[in-house]
C-alpha positions as CSV (number, residue, x, y, z in Angstrom):
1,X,68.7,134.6,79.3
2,X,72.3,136.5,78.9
3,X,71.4,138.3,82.0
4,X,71.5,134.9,83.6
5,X,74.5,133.4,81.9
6,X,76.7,136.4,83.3
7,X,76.1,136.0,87.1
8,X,76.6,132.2,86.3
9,X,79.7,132.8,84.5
10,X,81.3,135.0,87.2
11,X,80.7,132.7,89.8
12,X,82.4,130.3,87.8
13,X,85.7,132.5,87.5
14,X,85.4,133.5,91.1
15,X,85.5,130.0,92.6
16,X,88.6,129.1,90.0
17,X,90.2,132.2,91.7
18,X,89.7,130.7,95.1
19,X,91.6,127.5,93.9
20,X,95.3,127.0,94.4
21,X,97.7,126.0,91.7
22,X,98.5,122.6,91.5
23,X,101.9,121.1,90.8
24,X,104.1,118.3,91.1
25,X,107.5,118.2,93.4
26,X,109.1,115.0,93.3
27,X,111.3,113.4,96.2
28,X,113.8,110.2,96.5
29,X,112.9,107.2,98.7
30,X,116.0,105.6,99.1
31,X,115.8,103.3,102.3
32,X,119.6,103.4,103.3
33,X,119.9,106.8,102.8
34,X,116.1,108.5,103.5
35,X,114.6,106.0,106.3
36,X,115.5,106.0,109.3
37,X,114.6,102.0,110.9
38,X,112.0,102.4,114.2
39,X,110.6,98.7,114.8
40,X,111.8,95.4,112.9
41,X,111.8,91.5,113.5
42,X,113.9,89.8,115.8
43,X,116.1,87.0,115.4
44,X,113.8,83.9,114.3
45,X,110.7,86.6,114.4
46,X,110.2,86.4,110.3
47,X,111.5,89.2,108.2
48,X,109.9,92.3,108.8
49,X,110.3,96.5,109.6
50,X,109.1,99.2,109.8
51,X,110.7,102.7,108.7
52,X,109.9,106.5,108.7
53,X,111.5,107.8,105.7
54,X,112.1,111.8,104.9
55,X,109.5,113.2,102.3
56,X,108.1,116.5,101.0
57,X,108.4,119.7,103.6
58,X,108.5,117.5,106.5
59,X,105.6,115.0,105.4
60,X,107.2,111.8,105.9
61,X,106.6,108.6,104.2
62,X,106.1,105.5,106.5
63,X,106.9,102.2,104.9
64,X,106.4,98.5,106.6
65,X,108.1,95.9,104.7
66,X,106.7,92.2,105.6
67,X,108.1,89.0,103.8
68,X,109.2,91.2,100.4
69,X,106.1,92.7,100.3
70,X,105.6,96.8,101.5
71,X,102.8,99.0,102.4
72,X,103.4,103.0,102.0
73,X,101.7,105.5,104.3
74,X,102.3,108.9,103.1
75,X,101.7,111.6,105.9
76,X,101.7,112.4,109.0
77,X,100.8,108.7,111.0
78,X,98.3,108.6,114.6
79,X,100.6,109.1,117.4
80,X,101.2,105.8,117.7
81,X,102.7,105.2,114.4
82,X,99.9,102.5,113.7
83,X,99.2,102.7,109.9
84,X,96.7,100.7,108.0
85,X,98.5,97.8,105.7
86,X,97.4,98.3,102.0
87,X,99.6,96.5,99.9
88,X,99.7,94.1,96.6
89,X,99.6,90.0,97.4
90,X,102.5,89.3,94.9
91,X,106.4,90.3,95.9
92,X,106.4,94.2,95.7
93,X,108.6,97.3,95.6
94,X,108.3,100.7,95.6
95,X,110.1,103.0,93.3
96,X,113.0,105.7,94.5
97,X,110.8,108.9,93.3
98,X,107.6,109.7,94.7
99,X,105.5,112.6,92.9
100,X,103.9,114.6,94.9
101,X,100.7,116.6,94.1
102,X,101.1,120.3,95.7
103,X,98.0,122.5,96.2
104,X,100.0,126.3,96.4
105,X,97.5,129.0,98.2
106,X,99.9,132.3,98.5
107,X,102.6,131.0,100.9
108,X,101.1,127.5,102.0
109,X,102.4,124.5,99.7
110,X,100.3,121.8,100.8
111,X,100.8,118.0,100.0
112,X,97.5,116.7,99.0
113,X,98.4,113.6,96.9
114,X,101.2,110.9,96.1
115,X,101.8,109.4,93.0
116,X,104.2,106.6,93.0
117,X,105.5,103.7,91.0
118,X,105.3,99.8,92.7
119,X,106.6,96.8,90.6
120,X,104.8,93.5,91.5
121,X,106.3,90.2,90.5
122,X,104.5,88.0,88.5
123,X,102.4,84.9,90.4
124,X,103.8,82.4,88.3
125,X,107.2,82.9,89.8
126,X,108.6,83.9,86.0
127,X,110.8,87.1,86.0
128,X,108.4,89.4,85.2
129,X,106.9,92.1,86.9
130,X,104.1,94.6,86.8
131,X,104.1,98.2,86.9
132,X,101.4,100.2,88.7
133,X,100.9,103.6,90.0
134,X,99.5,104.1,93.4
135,X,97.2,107.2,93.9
136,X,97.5,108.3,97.9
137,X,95.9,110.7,100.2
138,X,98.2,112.4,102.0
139,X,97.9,112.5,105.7
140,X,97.3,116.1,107.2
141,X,98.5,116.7,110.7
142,X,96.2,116.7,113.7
143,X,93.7,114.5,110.8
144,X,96.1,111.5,110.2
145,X,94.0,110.0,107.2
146,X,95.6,108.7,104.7
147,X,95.6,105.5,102.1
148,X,95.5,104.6,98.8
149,X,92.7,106.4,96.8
150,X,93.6,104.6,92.8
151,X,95.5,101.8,90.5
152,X,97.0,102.8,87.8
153,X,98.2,100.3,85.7
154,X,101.5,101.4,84.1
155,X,102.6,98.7,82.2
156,X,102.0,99.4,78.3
157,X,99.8,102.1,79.4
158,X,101.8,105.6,78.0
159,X,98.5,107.6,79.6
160,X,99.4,105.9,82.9
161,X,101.2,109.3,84.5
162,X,98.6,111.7,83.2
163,X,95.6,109.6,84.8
164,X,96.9,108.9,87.7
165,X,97.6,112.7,88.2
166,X,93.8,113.4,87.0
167,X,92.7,111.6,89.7
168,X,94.4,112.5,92.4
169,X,93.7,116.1,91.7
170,X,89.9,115.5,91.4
171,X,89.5,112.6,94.0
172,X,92.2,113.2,96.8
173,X,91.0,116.1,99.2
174,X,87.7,114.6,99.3
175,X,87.9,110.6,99.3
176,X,87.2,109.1,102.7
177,X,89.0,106.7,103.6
178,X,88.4,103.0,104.5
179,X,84.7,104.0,103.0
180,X,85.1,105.1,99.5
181,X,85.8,102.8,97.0
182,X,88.9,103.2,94.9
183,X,89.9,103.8,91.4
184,X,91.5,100.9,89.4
185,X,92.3,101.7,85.4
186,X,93.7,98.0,83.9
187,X,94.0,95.0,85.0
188,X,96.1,95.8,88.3
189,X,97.8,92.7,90.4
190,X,95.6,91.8,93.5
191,X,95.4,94.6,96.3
192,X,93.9,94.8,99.5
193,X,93.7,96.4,102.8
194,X,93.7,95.6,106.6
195,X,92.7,98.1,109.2
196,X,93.9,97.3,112.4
């Protein structure tokens, strides 16, 4: 039986080798300053735009802002810059930090995940607002997919940052988008998606 275990166990250290350290880098998203304005509304056309925005190592974040509500695409976009909208159905905002999860293999630091904060305001039209953490793929060039893989709900949740990071580690690399189904810890604001 210990004969066994030991082959088992060095397999076990030998895949962890394989694996690349993970960390976090985190970046600003500061529309005046970081985004750079590519398509929005015209006069009497509603209130809409859309923006590419700098990010990590030349991953860019794409935002599209319709009637005070946003939808974040963090990657690299199809060639013709046409995202999926996945957003909240209350008044929404994105936070000026975005944490992103870095997979390190020798000299490649690659960008597999984005953590980052949203504030939704309440229904009710009271001045409150809820906190959540969105969980994203990150869009690989030359693959393009990328979307929103988890809900975190931040607000009176002091676990919020570590679980969010939890599953974006385990889930990100390997969740297929538009056909898994995502993560949601609390009771999150409404969220959906619309492929175009």
């Amino acid at each position: 039986m210990r004969a066994l275990l030991i082959p088992l166990a060095l397999a076990g250290f030998c895949q962890a080798a394989r694996a690349g350290d993970i960390s976090s880098v985190y970046t600003d998203l500061v529309w005046e300053k970081d985004c750079v304005t590519y398509a929005q509304a015209e006069e009497g056309d509603g209130d809409w735009a859309d923006l590419a925005c700098s990010g990590y190592g030349g991953y860019p974040v794409m935002v599209s802002y319709d009637d005070a509500r946003e939808s974040l695409f963090y990657g690299f976009p199809p060639g013709d810059m046409t995202t999926v909208w996945e957003s909240f159905s209350g008044l929404n905002s994105a936070g000026p930090k975005v944490e992103w999860r870095i997979e390190t293999k020798g000299d490649m630091a690659v960008p597999f995940a984005v953590i980052h904060r949203r504030s939704i305001s309440d229904s009710e039209g009271e001045n409150k607002s809820t906190e959540v953490l969105i969980v994203a793929k990150v869009a690989q060039p030359g693959a393009y997919e990328g979307c929103t893989i988890a809900l975190v709900l931040a607000t009176g949740n002091p676990a919020a940052n570590d679980q969010a990071r939890k599953l974006a580690d385990e889930k990100a690399r390997t969740f297929a988008c538009g056909k898994d189904k995502r993560v949601v810890i609390g009771n999150t604001p409404d969220f959906g998606r619309v492929d175009n």
